[in-house]
PAKOLSE-830846 format. One record per residue (C-alpha): residue in three letters; chain; x, z, y. Coordinates in pm, 1 decimal, m for minus. Layout:
// PAKOLSE-830846
NODE   residu   chaine         c1         c3         c2
NODE      Ala        A          X          Z          Y
...
This chain:
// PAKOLSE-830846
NODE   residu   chaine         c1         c3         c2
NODE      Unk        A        0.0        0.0        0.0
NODE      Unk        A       95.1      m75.4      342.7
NODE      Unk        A      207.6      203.7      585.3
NODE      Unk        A       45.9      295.1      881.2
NODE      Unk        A      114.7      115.2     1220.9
NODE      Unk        A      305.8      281.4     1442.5
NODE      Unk        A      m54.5      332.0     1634.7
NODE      Unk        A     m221.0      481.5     1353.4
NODE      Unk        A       72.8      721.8     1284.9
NODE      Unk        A        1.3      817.5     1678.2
NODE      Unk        A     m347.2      893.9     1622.8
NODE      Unk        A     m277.9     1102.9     1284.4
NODE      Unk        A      m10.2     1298.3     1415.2
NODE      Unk        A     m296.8     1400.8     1698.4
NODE      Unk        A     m523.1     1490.2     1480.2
NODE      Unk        A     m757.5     1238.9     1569.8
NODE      Unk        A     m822.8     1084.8     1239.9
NODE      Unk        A    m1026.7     1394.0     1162.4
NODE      Unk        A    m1298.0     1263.7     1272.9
NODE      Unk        A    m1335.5     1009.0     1039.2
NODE      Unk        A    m1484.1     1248.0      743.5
NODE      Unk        A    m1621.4     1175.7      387.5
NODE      Unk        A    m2033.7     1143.8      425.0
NODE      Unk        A    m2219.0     1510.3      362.5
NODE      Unk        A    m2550.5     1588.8      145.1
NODE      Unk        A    m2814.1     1374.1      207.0
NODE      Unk        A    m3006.8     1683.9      360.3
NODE      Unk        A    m2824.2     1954.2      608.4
NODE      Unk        A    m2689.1     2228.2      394.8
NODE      Unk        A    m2741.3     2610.2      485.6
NODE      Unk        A    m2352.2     2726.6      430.3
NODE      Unk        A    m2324.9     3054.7      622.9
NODE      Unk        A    m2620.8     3286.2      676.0
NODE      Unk        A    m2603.7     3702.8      826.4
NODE      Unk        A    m2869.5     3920.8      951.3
NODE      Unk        A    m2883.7     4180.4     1256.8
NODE      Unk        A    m3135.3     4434.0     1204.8
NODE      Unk        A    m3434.1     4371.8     1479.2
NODE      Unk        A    m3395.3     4758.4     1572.1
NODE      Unk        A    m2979.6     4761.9     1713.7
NODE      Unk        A    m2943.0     4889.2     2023.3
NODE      Unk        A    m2628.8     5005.8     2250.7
NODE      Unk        A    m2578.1     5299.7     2507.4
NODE      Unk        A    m2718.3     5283.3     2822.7
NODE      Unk        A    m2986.2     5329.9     3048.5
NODE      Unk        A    m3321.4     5422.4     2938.0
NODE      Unk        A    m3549.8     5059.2     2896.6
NODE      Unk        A    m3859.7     4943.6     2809.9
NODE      Unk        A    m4054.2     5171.5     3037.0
NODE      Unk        A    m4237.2     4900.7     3159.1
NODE      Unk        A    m4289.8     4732.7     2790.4
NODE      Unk        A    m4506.8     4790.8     2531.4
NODE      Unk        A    m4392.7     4884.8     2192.1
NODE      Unk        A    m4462.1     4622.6     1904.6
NODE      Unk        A    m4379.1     4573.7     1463.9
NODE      Unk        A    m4312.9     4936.2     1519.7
NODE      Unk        A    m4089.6     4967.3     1739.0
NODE      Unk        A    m4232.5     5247.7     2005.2
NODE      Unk        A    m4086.5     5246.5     2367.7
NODE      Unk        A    m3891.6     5323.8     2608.3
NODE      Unk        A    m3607.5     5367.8     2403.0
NODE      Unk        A    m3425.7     5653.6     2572.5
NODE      Unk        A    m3096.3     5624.4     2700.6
NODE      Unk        A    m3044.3     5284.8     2474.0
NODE      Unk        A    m3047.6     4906.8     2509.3
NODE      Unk        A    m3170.9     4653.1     2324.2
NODE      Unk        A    m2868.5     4454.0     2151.6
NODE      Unk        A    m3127.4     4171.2     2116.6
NODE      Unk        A    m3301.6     3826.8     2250.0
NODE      Unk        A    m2984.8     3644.8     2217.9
NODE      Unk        A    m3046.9     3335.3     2390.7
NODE      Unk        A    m2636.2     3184.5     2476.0
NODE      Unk        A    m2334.4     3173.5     2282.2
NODE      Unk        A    m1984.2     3113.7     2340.5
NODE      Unk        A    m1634.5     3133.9     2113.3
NODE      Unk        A    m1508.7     3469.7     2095.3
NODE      Unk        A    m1201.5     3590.8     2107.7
NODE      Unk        A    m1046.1     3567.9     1791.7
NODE      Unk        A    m1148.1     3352.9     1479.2
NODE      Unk        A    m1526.8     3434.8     1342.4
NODE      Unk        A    m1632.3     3659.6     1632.1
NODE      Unk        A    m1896.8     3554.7     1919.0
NODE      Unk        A    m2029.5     3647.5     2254.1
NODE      Unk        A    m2404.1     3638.1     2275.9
NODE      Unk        A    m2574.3     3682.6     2580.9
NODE      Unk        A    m2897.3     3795.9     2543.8
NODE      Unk        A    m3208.3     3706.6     2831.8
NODE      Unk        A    m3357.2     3936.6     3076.4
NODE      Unk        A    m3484.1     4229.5     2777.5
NODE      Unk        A    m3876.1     4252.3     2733.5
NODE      Unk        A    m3985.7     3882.2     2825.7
NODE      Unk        A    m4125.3     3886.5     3189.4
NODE      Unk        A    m3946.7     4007.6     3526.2
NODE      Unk        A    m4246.1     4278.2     3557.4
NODE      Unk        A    m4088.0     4473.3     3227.8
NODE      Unk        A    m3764.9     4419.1     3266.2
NODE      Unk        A    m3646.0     4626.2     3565.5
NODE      Unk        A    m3454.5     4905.4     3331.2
NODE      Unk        A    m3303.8     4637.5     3091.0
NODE      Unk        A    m2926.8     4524.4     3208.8
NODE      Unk        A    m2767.2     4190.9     3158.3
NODE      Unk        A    m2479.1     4185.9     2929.8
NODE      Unk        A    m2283.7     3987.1     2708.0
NODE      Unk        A    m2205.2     4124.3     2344.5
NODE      Unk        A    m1922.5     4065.8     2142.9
NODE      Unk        A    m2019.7     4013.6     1737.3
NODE      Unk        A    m1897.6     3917.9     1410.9
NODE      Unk        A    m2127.6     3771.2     1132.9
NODE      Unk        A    m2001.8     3842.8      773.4
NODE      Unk        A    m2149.6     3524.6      637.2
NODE      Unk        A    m2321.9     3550.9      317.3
NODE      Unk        A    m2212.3     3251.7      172.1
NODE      Unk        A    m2179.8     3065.9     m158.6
NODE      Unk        A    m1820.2     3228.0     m234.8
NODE      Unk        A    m1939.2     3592.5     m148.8
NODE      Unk        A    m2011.2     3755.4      212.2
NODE      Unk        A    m2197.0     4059.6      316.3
NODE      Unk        A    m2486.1     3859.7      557.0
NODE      Unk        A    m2455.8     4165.7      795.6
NODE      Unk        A    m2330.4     4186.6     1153.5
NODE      Unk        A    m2127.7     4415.0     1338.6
NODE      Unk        A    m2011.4     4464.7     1670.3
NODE      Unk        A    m1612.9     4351.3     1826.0
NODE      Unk        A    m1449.8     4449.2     2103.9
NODE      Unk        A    m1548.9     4177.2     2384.7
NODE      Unk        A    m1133.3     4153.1     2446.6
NODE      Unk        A     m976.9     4149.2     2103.7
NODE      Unk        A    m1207.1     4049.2     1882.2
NODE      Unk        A    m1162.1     4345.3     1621.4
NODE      Unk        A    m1431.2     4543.0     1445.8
NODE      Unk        A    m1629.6     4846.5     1627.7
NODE      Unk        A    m1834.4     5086.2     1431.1
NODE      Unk        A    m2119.2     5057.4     1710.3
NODE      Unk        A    m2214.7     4853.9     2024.0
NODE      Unk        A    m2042.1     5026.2     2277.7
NODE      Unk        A    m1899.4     5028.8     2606.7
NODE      Unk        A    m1601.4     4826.8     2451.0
NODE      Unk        A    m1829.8     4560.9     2276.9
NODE      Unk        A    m2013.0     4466.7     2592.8
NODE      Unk        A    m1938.4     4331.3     3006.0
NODE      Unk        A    m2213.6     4382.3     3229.1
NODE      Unk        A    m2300.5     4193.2     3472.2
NODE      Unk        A    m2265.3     4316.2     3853.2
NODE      Unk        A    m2322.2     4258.4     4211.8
NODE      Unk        A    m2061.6     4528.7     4351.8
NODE      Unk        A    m1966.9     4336.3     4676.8
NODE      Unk        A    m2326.7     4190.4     4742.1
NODE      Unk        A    m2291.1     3841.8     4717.2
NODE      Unk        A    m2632.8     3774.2     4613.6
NODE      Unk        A    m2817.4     3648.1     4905.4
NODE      Unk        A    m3176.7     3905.0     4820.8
NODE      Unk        A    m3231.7     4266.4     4708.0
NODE      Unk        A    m3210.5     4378.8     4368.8
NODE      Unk        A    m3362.0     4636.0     4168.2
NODE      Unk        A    m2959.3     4885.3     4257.0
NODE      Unk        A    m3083.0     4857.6     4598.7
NODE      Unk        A    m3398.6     5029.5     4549.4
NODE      Unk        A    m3446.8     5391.6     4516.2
NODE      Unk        A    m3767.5     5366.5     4254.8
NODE      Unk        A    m3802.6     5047.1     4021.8
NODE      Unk        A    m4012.7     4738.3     4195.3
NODE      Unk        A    m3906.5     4967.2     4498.1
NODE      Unk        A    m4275.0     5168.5     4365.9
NODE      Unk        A    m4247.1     5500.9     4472.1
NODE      Unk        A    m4494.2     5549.7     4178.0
NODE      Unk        A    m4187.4     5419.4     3920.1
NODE      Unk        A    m3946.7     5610.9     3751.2
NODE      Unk        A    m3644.0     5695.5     3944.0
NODE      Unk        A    m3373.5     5395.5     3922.9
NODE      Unk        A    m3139.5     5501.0     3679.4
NODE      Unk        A    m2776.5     5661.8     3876.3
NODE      Unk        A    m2551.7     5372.3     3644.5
NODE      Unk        A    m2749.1     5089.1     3788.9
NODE      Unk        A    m2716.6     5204.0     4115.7
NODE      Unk        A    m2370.4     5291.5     4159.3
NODE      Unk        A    m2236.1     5023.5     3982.2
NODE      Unk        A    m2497.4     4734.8     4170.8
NODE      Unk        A    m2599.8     4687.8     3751.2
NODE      Unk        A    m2824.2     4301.8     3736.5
NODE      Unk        A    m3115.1     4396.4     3552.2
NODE      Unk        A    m3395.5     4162.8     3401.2
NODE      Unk        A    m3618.5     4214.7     3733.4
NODE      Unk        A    m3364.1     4067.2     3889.8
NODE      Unk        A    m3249.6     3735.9     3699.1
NODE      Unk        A    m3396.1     3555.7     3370.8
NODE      Unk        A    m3062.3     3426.4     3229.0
NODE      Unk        A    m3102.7     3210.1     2940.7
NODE      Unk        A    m2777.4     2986.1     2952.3
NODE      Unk        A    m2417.1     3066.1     3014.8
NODE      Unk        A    m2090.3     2890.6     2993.1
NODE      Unk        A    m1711.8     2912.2     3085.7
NODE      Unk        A    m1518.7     2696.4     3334.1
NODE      Unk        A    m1194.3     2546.8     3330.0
NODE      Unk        A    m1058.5     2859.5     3584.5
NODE      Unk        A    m1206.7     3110.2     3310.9
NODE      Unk        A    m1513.0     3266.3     3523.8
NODE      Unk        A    m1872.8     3241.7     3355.0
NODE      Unk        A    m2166.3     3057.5     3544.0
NODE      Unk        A    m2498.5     3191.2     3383.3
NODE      Unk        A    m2820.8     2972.8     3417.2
NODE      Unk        A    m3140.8     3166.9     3511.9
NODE      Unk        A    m3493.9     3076.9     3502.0
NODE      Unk        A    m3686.9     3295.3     3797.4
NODE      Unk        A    m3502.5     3032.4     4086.4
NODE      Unk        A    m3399.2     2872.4     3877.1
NODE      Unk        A    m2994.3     2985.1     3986.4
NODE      Unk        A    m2682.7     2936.0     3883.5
NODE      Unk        A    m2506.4     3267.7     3900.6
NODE      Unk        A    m2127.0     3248.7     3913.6
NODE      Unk        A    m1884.7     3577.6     3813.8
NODE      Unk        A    m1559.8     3617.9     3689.7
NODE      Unk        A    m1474.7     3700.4     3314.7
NODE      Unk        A    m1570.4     4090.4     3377.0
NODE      Unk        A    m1912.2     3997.7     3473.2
NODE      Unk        A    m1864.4     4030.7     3840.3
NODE      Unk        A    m2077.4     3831.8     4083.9
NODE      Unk        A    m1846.5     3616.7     4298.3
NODE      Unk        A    m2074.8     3418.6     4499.4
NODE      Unk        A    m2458.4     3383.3     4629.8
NODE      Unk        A    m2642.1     3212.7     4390.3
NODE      Unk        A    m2712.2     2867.1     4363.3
NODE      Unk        A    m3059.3     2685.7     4381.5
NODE      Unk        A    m3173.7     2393.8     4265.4
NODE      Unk        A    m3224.8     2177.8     4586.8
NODE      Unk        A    m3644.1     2052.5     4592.0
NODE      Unk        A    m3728.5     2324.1     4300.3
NODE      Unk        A    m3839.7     2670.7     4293.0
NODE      Unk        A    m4029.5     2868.0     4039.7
NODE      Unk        A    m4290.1     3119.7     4124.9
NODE      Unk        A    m4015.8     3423.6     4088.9
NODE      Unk        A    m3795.5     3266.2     4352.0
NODE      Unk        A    m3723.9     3555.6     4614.4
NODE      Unk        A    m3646.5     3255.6     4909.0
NODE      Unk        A    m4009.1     3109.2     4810.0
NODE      Unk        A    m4108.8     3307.1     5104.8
NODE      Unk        A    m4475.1     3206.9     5061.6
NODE      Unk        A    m4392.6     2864.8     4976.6
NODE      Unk        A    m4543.6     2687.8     4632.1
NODE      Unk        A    m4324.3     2677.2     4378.0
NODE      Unk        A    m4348.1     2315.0     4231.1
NODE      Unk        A    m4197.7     2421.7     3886.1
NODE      Unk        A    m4391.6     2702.7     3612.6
NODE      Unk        A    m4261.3     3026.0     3547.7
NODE      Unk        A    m3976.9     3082.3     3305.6
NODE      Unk        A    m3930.7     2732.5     3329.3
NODE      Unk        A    m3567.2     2725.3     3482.9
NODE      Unk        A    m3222.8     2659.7     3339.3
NODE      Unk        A    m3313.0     2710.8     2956.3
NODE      Unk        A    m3030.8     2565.4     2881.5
NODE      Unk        A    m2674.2     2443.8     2999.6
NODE      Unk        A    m2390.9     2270.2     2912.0
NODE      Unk        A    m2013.9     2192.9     3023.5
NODE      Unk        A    m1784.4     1913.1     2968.9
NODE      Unk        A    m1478.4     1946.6     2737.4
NODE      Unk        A    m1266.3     1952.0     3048.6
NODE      Unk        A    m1470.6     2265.4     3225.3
NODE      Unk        A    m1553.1     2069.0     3553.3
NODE      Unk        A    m1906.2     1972.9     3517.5
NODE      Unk        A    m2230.3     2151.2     3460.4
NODE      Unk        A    m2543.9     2030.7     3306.0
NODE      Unk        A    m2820.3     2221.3     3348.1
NODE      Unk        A    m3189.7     2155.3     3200.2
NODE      Unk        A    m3512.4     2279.7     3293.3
NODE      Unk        A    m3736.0     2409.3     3019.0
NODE      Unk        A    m4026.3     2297.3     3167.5
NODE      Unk        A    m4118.9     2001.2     3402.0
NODE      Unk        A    m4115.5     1954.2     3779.7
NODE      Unk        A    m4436.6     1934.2     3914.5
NODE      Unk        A    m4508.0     1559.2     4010.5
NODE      Unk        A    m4288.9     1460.8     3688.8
NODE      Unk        A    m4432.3     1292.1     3384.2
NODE      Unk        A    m4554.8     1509.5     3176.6
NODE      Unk        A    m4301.9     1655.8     2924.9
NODE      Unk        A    m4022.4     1524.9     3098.0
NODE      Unk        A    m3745.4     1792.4     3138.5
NODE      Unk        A    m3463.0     1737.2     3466.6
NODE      Unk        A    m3054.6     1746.4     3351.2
NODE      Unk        A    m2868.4     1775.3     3704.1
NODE      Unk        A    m2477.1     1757.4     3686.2
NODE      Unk        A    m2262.7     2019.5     3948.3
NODE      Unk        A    m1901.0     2019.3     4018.0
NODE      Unk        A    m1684.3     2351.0     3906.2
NODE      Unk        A    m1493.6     2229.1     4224.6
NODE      Unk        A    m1719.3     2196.9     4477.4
NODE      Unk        A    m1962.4     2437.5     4369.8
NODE      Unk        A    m2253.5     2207.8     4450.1
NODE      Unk        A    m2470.8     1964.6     4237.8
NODE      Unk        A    m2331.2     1603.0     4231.5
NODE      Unk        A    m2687.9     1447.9     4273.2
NODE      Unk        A    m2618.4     1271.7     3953.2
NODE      Unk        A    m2948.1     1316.2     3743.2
NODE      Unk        A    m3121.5     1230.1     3432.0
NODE      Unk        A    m3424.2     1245.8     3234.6
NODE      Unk        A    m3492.3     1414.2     2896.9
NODE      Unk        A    m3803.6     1371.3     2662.2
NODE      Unk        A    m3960.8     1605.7     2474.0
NODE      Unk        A    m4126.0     1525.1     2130.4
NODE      Unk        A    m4492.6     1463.6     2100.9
NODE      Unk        A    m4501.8     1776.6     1872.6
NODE      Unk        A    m4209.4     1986.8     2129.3
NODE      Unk        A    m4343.7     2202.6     2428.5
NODE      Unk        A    m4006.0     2317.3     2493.7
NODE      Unk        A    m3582.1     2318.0     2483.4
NODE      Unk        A    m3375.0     2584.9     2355.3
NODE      Unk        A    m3048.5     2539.6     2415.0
NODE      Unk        A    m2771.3     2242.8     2515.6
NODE      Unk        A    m2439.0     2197.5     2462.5
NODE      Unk        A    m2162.9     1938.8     2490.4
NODE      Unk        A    m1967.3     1737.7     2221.5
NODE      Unk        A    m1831.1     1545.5     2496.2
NODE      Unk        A    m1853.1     1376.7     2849.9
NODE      Unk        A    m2169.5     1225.8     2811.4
NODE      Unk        A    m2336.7     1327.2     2478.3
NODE      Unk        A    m2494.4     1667.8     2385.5
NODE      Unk        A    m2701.9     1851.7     2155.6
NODE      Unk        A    m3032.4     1982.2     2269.6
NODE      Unk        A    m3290.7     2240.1     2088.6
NODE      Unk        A    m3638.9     2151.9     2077.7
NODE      Unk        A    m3909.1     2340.2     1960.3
NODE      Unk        A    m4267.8     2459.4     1972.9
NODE      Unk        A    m4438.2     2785.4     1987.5
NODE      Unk        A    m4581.9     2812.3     1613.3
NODE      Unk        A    m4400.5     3017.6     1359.3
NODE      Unk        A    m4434.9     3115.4      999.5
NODE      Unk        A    m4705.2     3375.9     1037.7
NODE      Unk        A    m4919.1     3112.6     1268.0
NODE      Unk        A    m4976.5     2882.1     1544.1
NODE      Unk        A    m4996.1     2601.4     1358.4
NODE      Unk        A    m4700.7     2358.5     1275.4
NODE      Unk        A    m4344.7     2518.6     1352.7
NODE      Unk        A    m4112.4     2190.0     1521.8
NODE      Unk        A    m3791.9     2310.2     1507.7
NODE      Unk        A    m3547.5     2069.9     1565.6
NODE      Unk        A    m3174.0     1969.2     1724.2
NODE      Unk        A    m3119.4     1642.3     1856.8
NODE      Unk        A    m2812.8     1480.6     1992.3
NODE      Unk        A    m2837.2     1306.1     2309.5
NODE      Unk        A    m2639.8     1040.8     2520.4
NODE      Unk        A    m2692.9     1062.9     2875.2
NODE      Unk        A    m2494.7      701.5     2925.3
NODE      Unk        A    m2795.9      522.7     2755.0
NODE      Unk        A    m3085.3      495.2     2874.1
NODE      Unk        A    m3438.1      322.1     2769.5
NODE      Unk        A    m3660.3      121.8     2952.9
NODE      Unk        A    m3857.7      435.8     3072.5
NODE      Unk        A    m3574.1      611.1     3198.8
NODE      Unk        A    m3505.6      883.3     2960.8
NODE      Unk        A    m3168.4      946.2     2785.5
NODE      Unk        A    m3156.6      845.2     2437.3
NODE      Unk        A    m3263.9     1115.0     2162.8
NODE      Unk        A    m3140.8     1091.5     1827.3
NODE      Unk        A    m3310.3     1373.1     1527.2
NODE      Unk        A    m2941.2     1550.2     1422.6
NODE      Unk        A    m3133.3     1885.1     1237.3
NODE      Unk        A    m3502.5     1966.7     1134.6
NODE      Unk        A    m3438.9     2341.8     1115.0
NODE      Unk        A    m3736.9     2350.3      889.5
NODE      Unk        A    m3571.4     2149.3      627.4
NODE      Unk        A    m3281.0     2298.1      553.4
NODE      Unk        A    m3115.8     2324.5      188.3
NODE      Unk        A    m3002.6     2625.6       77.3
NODE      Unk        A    m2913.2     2570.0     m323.4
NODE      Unk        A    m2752.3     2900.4     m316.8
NODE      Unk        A    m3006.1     3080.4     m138.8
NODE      Unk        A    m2785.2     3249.0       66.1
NODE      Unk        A    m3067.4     3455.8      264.9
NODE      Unk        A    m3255.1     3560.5      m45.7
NODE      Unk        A    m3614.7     3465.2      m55.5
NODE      Unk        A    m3575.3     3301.3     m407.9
NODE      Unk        A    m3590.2     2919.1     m256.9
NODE      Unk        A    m3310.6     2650.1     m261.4
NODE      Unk        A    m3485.0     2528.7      120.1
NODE      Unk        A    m3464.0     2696.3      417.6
NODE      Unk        A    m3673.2     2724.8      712.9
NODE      Unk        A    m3609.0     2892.4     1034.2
NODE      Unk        A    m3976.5     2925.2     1198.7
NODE      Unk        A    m3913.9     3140.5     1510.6
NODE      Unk        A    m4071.8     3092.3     1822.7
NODE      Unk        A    m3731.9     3092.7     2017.3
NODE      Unk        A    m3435.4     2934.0     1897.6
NODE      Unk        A    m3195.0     2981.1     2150.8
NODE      Unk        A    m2846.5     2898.5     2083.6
NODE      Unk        A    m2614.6     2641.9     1950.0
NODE      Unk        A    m2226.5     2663.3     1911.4
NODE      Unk        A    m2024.2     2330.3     1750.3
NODE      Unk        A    m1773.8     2520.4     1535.0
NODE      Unk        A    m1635.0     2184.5     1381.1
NODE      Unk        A    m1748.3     1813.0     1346.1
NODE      Unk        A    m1927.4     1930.6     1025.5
NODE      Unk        A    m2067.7     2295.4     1125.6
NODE      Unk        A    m2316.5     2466.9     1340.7
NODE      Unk        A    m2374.1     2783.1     1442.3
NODE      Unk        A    m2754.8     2875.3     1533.0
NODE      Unk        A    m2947.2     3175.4     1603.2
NODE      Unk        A    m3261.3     3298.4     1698.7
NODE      Unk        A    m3397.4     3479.8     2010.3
NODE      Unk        A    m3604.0     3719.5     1828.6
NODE      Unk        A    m3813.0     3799.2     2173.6
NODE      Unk        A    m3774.9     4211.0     2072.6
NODE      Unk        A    m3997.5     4386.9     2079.2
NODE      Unk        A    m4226.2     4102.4     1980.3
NODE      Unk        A    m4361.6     4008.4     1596.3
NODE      Unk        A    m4505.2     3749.9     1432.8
NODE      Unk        A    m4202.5     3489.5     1386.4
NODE      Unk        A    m4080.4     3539.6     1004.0
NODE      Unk        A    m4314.7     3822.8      950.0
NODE      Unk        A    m4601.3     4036.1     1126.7
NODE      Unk        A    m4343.9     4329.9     1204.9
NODE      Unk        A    m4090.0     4198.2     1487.9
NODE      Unk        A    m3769.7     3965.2     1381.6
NODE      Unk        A    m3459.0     4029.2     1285.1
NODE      Unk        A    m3192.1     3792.9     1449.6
NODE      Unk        A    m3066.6     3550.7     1200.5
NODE      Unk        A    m2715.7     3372.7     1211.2
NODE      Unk        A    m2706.1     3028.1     1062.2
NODE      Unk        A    m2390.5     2800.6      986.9
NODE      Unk        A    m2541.1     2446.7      895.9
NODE      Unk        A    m2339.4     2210.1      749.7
NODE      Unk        A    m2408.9     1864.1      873.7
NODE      Unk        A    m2529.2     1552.7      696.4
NODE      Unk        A    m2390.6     1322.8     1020.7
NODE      Unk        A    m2061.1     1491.4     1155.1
NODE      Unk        A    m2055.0     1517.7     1536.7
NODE      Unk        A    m1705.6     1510.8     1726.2
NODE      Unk        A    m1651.5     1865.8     1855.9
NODE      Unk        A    m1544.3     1876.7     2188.5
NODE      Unk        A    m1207.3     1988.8     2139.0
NODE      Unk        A    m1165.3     1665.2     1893.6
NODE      Unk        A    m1310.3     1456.1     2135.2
NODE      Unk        A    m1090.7     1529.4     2455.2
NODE      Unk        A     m752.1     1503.8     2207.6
NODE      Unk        A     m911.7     1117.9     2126.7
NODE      Unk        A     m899.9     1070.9     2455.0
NODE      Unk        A     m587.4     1211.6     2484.1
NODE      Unk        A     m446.7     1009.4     2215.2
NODE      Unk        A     m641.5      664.0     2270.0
NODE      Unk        A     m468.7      704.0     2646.9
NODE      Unk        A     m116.2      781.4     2492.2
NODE      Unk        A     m160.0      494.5     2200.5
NODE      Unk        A     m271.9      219.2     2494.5
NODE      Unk        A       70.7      331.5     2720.2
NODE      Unk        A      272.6      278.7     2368.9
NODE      Unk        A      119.2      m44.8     2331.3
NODE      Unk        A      159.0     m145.0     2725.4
NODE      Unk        A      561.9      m62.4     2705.3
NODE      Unk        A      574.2     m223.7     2380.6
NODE      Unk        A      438.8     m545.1     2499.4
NODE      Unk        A      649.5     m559.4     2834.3
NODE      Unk        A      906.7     m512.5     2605.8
């Protein structure tokens, strides 16, 4: 056999040719699957004051937080931990007021076909290494300490809602200017090129920028000719796009310059079931006015989740709101995206990658006696490329809500999904770039010479 050109020896010596992998199973393959416990909380402030208990789960839950509604995920810091970020705690901005924003460092212990636990614990959000609890050291908060937000938030008042009828704000939210779920919905976070985190919200719908500790650095961001009915600069204005129908998700490029955030719900004036992706610049901290237009699924009502595999194609959750106990059909499904073609009607194209209610699972790795898997929640929430042949894909199990999986209220389930189409993973994609640009500059000097 012949050897490889001195171009193809290029590209392998990248690692580029990894991309070009043996076909899968006909059918996505459940090869990783771990359970948290609906009922895991962390230390903090009393919450849920304003909630109502449900599944049996009674509130407030003294001087603890929720560890739950994980609805963003990003790489942790070492190999087979995560950072979840769960939303704003008990589902609306009136309940909320007591729950904090954090980020929470985990590690699944996959069941798998070769042996695993399926249970989670917590890591330390620096290192990566095993806690025996969520703790101060498996968390960030996030914080306004030098007021950069341009309104009040709930630090600023003396009783939550600033009622004098409401509990007392508690002392840690006040001293340390603590974001609570009264004051921002996030849903959506990611990490720029310069390390800080930029988390997408639904109540302005903002983009909220702070550094790696969770500090604010900046006012927030709006989304110029949109404002939801929570928006504190509505000012007796109409909003023009539904509640909780901001930034559901977001994604960045593989380079950590551009954003791209999507509405879960439509602008009014838009066709219905058409959902806005705006692109803004890391470097000007404004939006670019690029735009595009996404499509929901006759059967979808709403996104999950987005995230990159490169400069111009992503994967985007879509689901509806029926689950296993009922509501009719559950439509759970990932599709991948290209926002550089476009059909006749304007949309970006929309290609099925994963029908999360067709899953095979020939070992049955989460134990219900079936070799298929289904994953009927209401909220799926987050999506993480691990490699071109794995996802990672969990549930926002809306605590303390029920009726997803069962009547009592859902655990938070970790899925790796092997895929039946690979998809370049971002970091494979920018070294092809990489190496395509270094292979054409071999092949320009070898020509001249």
């Amino acid at each position: 056999m012949k050897s490889k050109t001195p171009a193809l020896r290029l590209l392998a010596a990248l690692g580029c040719v990894a991309l070009s992998l043996p076909a899968a199973a006909q059918l996505n393959t459940l090869v990783g699957w771990a359970k948290m416990p609906a009922n895991t909380f962390a230390d903090g402030p009393t919450s849920g004051q304003f909630a109502s208990g449900a599944g049996g789960n009674p509130l407030p839950l003294l001087n603890k937080q929720p560890v739950q509604g994980f609805s963003a995920v990003l790489n942790g810091p070492s190999a087979g931990s995560f950072l979840y970020m769960p939303d704003n705690g008990f589902g609306t901005q009136g309940n909320s007021g007591d729950t904090l924003l954090r980020m929470y460092a985990v590690t699944p212990d996959f069941k798998t076909a070769l042996g695993g636990s399926g249970t989670v614990s917590a890591a330390n959000y620096q290192t990566g290494s095993s806690l025996p609890a969520f703790n101060a050291d498996s968390r960030i908060n996030l914080a306004d300490p030098d007021r950069k937000l341009g309104f009040k938030i709930q630090a600023d008042y003396t009783n939550y809602y600033n009622n004098a009828a409401n509990p007392l704000v508690d002392a840690s939210i006040r001293s340390g200017r603590l974001l609570t779920g009264a004051d921002f919905d996030i849903e959506s976070v990611r990490k720029d090129k310069n390390g800080n985190l930029w988390f997408g919200d639904e109540f302005g719908p903002f983009l909220v920028k702070a550094d790696a500790t969770g500090k604010v650095l900046r006012a927030e961001v709006g989304l110029p000719g949109v404002m939801a009915p929570q928006n504190p600069h509505l000012n007796g204005g109409v909003a023009n796009l539904p509640g909780s129908g901001g930034f559901e998700g977001m994604a960045i490029n593989p380079a950590g310059d551009k954003l791209y955030t999507l509405l879960e719900k439509s602008v009014a004036g838009d066709a219905a079931g058409t959902l806005r992706i705006n692109e803004f610049s890391i470097d000007s901290e404004s939006y670019t006015g690029a735009s595009f237009r996404y499509k929901l699924d006759a059967a979808g009502v709403a996104i999950g989740d987005m995230t990159a595999l490169n400069d111009h194609e992503f994967i985007i959750i879509e689901r509806n709101n029926a689950t296993a106990t009922g509501g009719g059909t559950p439509f759970k499904k990932l599709f991948r995206i290209d926002i550089n073609r476009v059909d006749a009607q304007g949309y970006v194209s929309k290609t099925e990658l994963v029908d999360l209610m067709n899953i095979a699972d020939p070992n049955d790795l989460n134990g219900d006696g079936k070799t298929s898997f289904t994953f009927p929640f209401v909220t799926i929430e987050s999506v993480l490329v691990l490699d071109a042949n794995t996802l990672l894909i969990a549930n926002d199990n809306n605590y303390p809500g029920t009726g997803g999986r069962d009547l009592g209220s859902d655990n938070t389930e970790f899925l790796k999904i092997q895929l039946a189409n690979p998809v370049p993973e971002p970091s494979s994609y920018a070294m092809l770039l990489g190496g395509l640009g270094l292979m054409g500059a071999w092949l320009r000097r070898r020509k001249a010479a």
